[in-house]
NULUMZA-364996 format. One line per field, with one value per residue (C-alpha): residue in three letters; x, z, y; residue number from 1. Coordinates in pm, 1 decimal. Example, Ala and Ser with C-alpha at 12.3 -4.5 7.8 and 13.67 -1.06 7.14 Angstrom:
<sites>
res	ALA|SER;
xx	1230.0|1367.0;
zz	780.0|714.0;
yy	-450.0|-106.0;
n	1|2;
</sites>
This chain:
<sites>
res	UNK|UNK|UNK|UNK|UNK|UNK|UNK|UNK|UNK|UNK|UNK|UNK|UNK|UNK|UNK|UNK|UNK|UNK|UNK|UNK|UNK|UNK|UNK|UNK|UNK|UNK|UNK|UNK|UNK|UNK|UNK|UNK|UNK|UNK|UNK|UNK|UNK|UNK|UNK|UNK|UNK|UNK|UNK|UNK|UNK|UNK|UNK|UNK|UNK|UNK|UNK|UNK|UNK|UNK|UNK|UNK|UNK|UNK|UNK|UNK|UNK|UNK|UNK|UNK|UNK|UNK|UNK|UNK|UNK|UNK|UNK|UNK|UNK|UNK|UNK|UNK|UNK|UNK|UNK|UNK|UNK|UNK|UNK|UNK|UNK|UNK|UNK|UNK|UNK|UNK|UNK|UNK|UNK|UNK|UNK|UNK|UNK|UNK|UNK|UNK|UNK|UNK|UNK|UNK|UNK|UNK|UNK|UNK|UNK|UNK|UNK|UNK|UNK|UNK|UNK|UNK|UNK|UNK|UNK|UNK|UNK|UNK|UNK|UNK|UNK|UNK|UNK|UNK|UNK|UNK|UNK|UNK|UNK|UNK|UNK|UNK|UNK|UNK|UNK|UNK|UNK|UNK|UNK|UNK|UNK|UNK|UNK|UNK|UNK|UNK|UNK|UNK|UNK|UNK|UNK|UNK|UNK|UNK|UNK|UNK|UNK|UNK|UNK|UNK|UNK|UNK|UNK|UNK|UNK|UNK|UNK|UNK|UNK|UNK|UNK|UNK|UNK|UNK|UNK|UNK|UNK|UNK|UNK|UNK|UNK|UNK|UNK|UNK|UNK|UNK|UNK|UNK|UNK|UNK|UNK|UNK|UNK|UNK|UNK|UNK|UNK|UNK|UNK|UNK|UNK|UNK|UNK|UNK|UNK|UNK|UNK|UNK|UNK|UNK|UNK|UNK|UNK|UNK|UNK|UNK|UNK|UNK|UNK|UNK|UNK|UNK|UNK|UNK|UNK|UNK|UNK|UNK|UNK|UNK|UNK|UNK|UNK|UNK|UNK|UNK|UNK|UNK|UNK|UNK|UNK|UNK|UNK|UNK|UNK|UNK|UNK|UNK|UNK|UNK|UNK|UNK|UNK|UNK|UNK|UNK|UNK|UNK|UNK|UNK|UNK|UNK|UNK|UNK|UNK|UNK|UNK|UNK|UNK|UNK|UNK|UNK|UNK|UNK|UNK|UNK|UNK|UNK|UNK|UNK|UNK|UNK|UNK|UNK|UNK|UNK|UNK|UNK|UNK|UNK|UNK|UNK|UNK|UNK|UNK|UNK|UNK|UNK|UNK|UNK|UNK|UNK|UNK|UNK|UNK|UNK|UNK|UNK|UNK|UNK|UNK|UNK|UNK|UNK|UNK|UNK|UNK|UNK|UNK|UNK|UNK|UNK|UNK|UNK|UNK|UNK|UNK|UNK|UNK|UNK|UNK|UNK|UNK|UNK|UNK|UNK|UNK|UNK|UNK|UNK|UNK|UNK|UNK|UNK|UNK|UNK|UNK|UNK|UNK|UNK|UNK|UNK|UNK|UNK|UNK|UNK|UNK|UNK|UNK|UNK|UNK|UNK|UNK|UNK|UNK|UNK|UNK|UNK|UNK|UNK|UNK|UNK|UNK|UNK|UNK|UNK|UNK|UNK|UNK|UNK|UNK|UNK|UNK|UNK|UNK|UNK|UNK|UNK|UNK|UNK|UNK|UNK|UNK|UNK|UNK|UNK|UNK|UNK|UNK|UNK|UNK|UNK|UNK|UNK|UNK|UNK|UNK|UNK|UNK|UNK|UNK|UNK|UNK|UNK|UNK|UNK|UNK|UNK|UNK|UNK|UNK|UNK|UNK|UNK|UNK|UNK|UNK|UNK|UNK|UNK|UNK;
xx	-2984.0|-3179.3|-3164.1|-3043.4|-3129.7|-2859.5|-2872.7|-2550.3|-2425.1|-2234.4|-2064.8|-1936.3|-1608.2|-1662.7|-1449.1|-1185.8|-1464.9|-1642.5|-2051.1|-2338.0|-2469.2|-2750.3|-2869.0|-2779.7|-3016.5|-2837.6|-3043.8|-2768.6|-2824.6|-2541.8|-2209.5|-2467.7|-2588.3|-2949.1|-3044.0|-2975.3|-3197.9|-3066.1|-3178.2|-2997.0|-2991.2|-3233.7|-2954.2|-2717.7|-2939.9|-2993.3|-2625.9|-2478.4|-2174.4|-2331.1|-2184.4|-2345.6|-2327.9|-2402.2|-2443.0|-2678.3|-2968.0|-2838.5|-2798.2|-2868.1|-2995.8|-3338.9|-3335.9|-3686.5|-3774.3|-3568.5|-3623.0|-3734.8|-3745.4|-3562.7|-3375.7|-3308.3|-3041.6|-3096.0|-3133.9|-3253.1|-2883.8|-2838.3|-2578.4|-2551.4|-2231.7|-2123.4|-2134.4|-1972.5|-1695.8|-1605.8|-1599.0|-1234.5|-1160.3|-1003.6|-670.7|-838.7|-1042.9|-785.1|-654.5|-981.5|-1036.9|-623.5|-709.0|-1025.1|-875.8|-1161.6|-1184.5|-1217.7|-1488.0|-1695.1|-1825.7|-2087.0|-2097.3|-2163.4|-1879.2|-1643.9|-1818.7|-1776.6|-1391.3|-1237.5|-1189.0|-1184.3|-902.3|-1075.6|-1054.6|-1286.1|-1457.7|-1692.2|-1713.0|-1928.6|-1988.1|-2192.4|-2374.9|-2359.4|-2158.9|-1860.6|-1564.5|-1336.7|-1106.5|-755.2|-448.8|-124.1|228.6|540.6|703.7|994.6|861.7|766.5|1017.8|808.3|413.4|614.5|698.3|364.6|192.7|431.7|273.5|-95.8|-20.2|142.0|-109.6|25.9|-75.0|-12.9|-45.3|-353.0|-215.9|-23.0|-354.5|-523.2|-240.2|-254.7|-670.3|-575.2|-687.4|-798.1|-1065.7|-1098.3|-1071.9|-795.1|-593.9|-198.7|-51.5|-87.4|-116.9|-134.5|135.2|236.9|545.5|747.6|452.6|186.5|54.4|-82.9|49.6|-56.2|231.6|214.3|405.7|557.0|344.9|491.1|391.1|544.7|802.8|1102.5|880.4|958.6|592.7|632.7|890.1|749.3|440.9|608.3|793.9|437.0|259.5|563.2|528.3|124.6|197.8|482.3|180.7|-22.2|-266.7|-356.9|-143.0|-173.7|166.6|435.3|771.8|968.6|1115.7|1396.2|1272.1|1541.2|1600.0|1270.4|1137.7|804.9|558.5|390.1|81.3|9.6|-341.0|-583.4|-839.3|-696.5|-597.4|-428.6|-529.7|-266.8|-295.9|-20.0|-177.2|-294.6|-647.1|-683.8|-940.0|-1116.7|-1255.2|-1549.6|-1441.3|-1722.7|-1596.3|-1711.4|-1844.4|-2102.3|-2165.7|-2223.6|-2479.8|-2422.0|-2277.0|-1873.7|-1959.3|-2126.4|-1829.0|-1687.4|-2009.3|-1949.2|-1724.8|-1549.9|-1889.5|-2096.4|-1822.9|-1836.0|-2211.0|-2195.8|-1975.7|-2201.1|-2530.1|-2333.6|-1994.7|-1971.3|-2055.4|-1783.1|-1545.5|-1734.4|-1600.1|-1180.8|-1317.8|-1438.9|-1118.7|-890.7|-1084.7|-1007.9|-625.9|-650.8|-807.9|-550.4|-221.8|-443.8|-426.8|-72.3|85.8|-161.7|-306.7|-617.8|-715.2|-903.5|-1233.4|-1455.6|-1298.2|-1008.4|-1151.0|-1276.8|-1446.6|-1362.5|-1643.8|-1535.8|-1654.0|-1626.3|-1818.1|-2052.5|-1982.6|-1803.7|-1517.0|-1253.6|-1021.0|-630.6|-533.5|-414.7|-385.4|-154.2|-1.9|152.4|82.2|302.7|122.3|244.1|-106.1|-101.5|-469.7|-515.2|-856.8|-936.7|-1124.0|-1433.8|-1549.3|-1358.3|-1562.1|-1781.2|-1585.7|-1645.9|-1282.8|-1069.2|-769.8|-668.5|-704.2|-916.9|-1160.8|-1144.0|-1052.6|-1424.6|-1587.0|-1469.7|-1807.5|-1909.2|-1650.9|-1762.1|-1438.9|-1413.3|-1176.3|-889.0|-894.9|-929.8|-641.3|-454.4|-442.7|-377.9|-79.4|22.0|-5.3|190.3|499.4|542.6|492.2|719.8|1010.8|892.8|1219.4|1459.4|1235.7|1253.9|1625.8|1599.0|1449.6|1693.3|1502.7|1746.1|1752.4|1662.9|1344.7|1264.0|1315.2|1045.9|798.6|875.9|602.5|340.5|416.4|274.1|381.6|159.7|183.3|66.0|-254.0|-363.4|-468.5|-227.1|-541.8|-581.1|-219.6|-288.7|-592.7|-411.4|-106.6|-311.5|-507.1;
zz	-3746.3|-3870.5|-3649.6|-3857.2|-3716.3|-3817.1|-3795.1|-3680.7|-3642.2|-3286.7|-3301.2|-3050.8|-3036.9|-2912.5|-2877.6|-3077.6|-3381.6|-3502.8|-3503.0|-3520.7|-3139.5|-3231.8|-3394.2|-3252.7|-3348.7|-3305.1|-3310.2|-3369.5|-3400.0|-3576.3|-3330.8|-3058.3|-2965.1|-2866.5|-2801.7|-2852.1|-2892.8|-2934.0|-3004.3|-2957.7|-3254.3|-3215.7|-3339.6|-3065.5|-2762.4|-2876.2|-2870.0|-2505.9|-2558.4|-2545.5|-2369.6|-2265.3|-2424.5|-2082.3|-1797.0|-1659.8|-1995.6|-2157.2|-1907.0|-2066.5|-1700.2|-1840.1|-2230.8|-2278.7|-2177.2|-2414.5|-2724.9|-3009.2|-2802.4|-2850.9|-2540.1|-2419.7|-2185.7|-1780.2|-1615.5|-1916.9|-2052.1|-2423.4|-2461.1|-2330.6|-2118.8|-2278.6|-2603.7|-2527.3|-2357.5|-2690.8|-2842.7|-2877.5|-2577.9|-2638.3|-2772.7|-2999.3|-3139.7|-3202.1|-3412.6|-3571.5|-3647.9|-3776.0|-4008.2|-4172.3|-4074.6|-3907.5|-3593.0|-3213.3|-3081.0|-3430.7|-3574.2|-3450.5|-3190.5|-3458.1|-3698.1|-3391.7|-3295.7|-3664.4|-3739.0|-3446.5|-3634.9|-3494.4|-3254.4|-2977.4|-2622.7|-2562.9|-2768.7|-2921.1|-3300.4|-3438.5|-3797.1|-4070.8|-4236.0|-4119.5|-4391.7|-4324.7|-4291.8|-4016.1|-3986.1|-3759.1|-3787.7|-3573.0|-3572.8|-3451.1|-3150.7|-3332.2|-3469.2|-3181.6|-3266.3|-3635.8|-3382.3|-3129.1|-3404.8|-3518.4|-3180.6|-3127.8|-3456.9|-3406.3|-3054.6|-3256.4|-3492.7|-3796.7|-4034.7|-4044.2|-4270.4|-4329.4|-4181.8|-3918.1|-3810.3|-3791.2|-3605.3|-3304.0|-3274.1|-3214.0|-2842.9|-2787.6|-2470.4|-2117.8|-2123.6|-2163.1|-2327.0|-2326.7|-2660.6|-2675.9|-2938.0|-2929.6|-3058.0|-3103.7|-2979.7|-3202.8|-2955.5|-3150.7|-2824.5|-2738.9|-2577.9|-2526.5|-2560.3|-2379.1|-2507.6|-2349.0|-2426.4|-2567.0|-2307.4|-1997.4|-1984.5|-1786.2|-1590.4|-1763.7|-1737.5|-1882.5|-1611.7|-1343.3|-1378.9|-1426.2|-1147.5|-932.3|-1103.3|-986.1|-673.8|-630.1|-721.1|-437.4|-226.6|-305.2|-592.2|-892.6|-1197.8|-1506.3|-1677.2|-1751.3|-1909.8|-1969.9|-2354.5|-2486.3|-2771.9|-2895.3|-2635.6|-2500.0|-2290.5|-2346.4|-2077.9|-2200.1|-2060.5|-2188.5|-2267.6|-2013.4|-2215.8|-2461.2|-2377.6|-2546.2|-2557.4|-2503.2|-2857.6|-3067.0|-3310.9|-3025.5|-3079.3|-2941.1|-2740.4|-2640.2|-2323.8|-2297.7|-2083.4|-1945.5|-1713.0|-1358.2|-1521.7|-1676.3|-1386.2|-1188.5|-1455.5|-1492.7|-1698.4|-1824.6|-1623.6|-1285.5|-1216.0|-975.9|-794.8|-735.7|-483.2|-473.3|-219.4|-520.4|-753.7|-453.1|-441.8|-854.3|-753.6|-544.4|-767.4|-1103.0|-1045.2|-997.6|-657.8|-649.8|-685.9|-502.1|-171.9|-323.9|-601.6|-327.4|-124.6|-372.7|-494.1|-107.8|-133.5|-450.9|-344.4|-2.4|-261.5|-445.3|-136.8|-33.3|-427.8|-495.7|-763.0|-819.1|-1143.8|-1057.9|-1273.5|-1324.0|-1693.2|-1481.0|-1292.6|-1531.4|-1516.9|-1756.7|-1880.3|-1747.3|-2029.7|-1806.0|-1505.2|-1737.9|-1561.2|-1439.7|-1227.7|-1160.6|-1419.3|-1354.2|-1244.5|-1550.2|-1518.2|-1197.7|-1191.0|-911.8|-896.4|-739.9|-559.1|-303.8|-93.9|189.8|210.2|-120.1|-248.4|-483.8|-798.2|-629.4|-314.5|-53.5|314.4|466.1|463.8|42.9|-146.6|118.1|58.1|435.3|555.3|830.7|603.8|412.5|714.1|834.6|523.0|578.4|689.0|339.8|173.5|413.3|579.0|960.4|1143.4|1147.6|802.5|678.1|938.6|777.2|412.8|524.0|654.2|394.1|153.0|390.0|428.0|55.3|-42.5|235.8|49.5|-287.9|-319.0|-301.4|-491.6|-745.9|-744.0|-797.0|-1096.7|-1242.1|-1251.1|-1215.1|-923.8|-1078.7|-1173.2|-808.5|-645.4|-943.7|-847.5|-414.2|-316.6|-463.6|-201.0|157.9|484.6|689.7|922.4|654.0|588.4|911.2|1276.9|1607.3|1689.7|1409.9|1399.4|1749.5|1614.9|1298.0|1557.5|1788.6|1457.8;
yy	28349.2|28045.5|27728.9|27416.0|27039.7|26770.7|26401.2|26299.4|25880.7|25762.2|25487.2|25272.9|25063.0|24703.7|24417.1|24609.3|24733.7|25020.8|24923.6|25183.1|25248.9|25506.4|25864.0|26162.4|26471.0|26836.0|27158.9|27446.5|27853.4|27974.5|27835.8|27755.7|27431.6|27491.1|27129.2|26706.9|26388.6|26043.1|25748.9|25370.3|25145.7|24880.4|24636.4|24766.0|24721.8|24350.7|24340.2|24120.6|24350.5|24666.0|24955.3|25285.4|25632.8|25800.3|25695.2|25957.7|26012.5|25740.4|25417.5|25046.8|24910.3|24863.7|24835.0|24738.0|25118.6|25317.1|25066.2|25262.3|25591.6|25929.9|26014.1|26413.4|26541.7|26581.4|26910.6|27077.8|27086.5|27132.7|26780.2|26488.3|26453.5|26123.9|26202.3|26601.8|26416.9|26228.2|26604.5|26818.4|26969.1|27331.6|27221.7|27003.7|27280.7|27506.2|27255.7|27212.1|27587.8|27604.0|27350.5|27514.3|27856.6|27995.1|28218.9|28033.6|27928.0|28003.3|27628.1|27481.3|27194.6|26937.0|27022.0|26954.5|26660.4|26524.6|26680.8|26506.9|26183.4|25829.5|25789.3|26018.5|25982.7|25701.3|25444.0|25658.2|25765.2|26057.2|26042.8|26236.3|25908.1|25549.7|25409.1|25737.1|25548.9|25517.9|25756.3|25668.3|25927.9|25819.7|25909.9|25744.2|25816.9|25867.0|26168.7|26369.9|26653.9|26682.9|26712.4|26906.4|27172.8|27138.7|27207.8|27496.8|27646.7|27601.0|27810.6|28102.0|28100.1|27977.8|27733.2|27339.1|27071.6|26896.1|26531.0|26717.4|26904.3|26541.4|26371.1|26674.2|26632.7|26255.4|26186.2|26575.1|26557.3|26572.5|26948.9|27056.3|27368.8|27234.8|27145.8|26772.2|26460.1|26100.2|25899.0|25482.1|25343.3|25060.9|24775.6|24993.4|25092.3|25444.1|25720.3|26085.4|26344.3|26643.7|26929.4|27233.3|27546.3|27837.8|28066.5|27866.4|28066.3|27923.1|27598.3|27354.6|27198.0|26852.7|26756.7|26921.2|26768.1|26411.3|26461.3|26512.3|26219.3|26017.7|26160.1|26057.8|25689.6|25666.5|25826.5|25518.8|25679.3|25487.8|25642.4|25625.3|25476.3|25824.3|25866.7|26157.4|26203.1|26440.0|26594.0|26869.5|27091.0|27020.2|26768.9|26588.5|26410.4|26095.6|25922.5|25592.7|25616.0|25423.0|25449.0|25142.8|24791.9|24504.4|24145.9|23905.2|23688.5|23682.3|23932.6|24156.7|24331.0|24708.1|24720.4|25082.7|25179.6|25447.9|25751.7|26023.0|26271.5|26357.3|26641.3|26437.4|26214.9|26545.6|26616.3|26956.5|27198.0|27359.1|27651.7|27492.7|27292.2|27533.4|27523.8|27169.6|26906.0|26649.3|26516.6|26580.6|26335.0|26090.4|26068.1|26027.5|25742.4|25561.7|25600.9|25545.6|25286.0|24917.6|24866.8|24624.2|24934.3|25186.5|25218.0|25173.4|25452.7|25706.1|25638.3|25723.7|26048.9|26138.9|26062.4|26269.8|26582.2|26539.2|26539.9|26782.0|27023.9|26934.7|27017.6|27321.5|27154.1|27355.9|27291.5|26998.4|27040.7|26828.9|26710.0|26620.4|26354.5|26071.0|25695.2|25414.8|25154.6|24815.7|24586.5|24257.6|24425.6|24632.2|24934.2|25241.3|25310.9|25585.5|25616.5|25623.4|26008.5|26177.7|26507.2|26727.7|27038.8|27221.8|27593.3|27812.8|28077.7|28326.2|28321.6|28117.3|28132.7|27859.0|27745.6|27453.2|27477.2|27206.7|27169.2|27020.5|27048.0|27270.4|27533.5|27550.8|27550.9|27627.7|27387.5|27313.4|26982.4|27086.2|27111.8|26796.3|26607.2|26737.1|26593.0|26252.4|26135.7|26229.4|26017.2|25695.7|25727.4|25710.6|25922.5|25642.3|25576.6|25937.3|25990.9|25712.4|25853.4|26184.2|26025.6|25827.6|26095.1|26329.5|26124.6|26118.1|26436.5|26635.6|26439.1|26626.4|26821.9|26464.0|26307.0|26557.8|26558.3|26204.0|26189.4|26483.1|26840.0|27053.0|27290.4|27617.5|27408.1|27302.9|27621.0|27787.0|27515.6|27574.5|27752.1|27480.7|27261.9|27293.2|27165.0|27055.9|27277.9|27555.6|27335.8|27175.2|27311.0|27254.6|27053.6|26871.3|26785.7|26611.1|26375.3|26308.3|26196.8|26010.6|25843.4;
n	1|2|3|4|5|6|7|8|9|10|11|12|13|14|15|16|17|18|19|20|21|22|23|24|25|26|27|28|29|30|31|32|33|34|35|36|37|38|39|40|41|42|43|44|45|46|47|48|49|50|51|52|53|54|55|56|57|58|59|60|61|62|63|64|65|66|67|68|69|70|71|72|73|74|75|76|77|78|79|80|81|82|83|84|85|86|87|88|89|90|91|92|93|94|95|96|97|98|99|100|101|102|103|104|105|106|107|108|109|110|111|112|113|114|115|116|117|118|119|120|121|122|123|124|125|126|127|128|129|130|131|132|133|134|135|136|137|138|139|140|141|142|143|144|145|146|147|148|149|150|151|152|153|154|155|156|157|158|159|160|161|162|163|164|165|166|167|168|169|170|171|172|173|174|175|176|177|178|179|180|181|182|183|184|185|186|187|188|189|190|191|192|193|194|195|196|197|198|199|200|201|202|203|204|205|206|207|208|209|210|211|212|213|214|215|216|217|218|219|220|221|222|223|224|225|226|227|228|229|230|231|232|233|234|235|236|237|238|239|240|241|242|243|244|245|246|247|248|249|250|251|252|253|254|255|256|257|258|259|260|261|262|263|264|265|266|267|268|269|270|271|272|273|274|275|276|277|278|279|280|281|282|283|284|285|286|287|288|289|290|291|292|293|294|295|296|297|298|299|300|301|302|303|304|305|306|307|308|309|310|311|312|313|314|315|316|317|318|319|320|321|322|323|324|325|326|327|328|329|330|331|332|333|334|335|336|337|338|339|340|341|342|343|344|345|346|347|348|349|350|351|352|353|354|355|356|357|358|359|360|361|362|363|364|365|366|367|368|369|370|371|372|373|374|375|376|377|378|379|380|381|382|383|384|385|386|387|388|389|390|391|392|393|394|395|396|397|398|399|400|401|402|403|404|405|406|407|408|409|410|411|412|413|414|415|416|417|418|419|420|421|422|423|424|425|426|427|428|429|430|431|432|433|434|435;
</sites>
């Protein structure tokens, strides 16, 4: 199979519009990315508003030594994390491959890049030329029973319109495989819809896991903004997207934040993230984020991976954890959590998808409580958030009922949630008391 190189265009968002940021070169075999270059605009770096691609290969701290130079991936990886985090994840290219009715997984990286239009997550654009025109696709909230139906058929399979295909790519990314789309509500502002898959069987998912978001912002974790909708007979979770902000002036300006994921802070690859740890994301933290957020940023990725182990949420990738450019601060910090699902397993030996403390994936809090040192806590303080995360969640069930999931719901989603007593050591129970 011949090897084709293509000269794609990112552009960045700033201050609410589209300007060129730099050349990206794409060496492809077939489907298979092989290998990347970019290069920044000269015009861009002499920008005062500039923001960075990546933060890793592609940092702005010192502009005088990429000027004019073609820039390659770390640790020999084929793309650079910053730019792959702007691509589809795998929703978003099923949608892709519905609409030009082609088998999964069988364009190459480039034709994703360039098909997933210009309301992706982040503030990045990729485009085939620099004078490609934007390319925005929205629908009303009102409508969410007309994308719901649509979502519902790109899972079975079958064929979709050509602006319904572009309106479920919208705000694809992040990794993720649930049926999803972005919408705007009668402010104009941004939401992502999440939509009940077709094989969830009885759980319903959206509820459940806006009933466990809910529950990690009354633990004290920074949330990103949810609602629950009735769509039908359905019900569908929406996340106001973080990733956007409005300015205040009467004709308010939309105003896009850069997102890279901790899988491209971890500089590594899709398939080494369950090699990694949360340590690893907390030492990306400290070498890559506003050291004015640092120490709050590792903190909460602690109180995180402790609801983490307390609701059996083990799909907590890499792509699930993500950083938002701060365009006052110039620079990164931990985005609002996004993404948590309870998983009901019978096992009550439970392991997380990343590493927790030196006992590897082992989700007891022994084990985290042991890596504190690793997070900068001290014993009182990693006492004090296992504490605070504890009391909330062993009210999960009344909280639940609270917010209206019915019971046959609740008792589906039980055996997610551990006591503490399933989790933590007689002896550790006794330092956590005493702390």
């Amino acid at each position: 199979m011949a090897n084709t190189t293509k000269d794609l265009f990112v552009f960045a968002n700033l201050d609410g519009e589209f300007v060129p940021a730099g050349q990206l070169q794409v060496d492809e075999e077939g489907s298979r990315l092989i290998a990347s270059s970019f290069a920044y605009g000269l015009r861009y770096l002499d920008r005062g508003n500039a923001q960075e691609i990546d933060p890793v290969a592609l940092s702005l701290k010192n502009k005088s030594e990429i000027k004019g130079k073609r820039l390659v991936p770390p640790n020999g990886l084929e793309a650079f994390g910053g730019i792959r985090d702007a691509a589809p994840d795998s929703w978003g290219r099923r949608v892709i491959e519905a609409r030009l009715k082609v088998p999964a997984n069988s364009l190459p990286e480039s034709t994703y890049l360039l098909e997933a239009g210009s309301d992706r997550i982040g503030a990045l654009d990729v485009r085939a030329s620099l004078d490609q025109e934007e390319r925005l696709t929205h629908e009303s909230i009102h409508n969410l029973s007309y994308v719901l139906e649509g979502a519902q058929k790109i899972e079975a399979g079958l064929p979709v319109s050509e602006a319904l295909s572009r309106i479920l790519i919208v705000g694809s990314g992040l990794g993720g495989m649930r049926p999803k789309a972005s919408v705007r509500d009668d402010d104009n502002i941004l939401w992502m819809a999440k939509f009940p898959g077709n094989t969830d069987g009885v759980l319903d998912v959206p509820s459940i896991e806006y009933a466990t978001l809910k529950l990690a912002e009354l633990a004290g974790l920074n949330v990103a903004q949810t609602q629950l909708e009735q769509v039908g007979k359905k019900k569908v979770l929406m996340v106001k997207r973080f990733d956007r902000s409005w300015t205040a002036a009467a004709r308010s300006v939309e105003i896009r934040h850069h997102v890279v994921s901790a899988l491209t802070l971890v500089a590594c690859h899709e398939s080494e993230s369950n090699t990694k740890s949360y340590m690893d994301i907390a030492d990306a933290i400290r070498r890559y984020c506003l050291v004015q957020t640092v120490k709050s940023d590792i903190e909460e990725l602690y109180a995180r991976m402790i609801f983490n182990l307390f609701v059996s949420n083990d799909d907590d990738h890499l792509r699930n954890h993500a950083f938002l450019w701060n365009q006052e601060l110039k620079g990164w910090s931990l985005s609002p959590l996004y993404d948590v699902m309870p998983h009901a397993v019978i096992a009550s030996e439970r392991y997380q998808h990343l590493g927790i403390g030196p006992q590897g994936k082992l989700a007891t809090l022994d084990n985290a409580y042991a890596a504190k040192e690793r997070f900068g806590l001290s014993a009182q303080q990693a006492s004090s958030i296992i504490d605070r995360v504890w009391r909330v969640t062993r009210q999960w069930k009344t909280h639940f009922e609270s917010l209206g999931i019915p019971a046959d719901q609740i008792e589906g989603i039980s055996r997610a949630f551990r006591h503490i007593d399933d989790i933590c050591s007689p002896g550790l129970i006794k330092t956590l008391a005493k702390g």
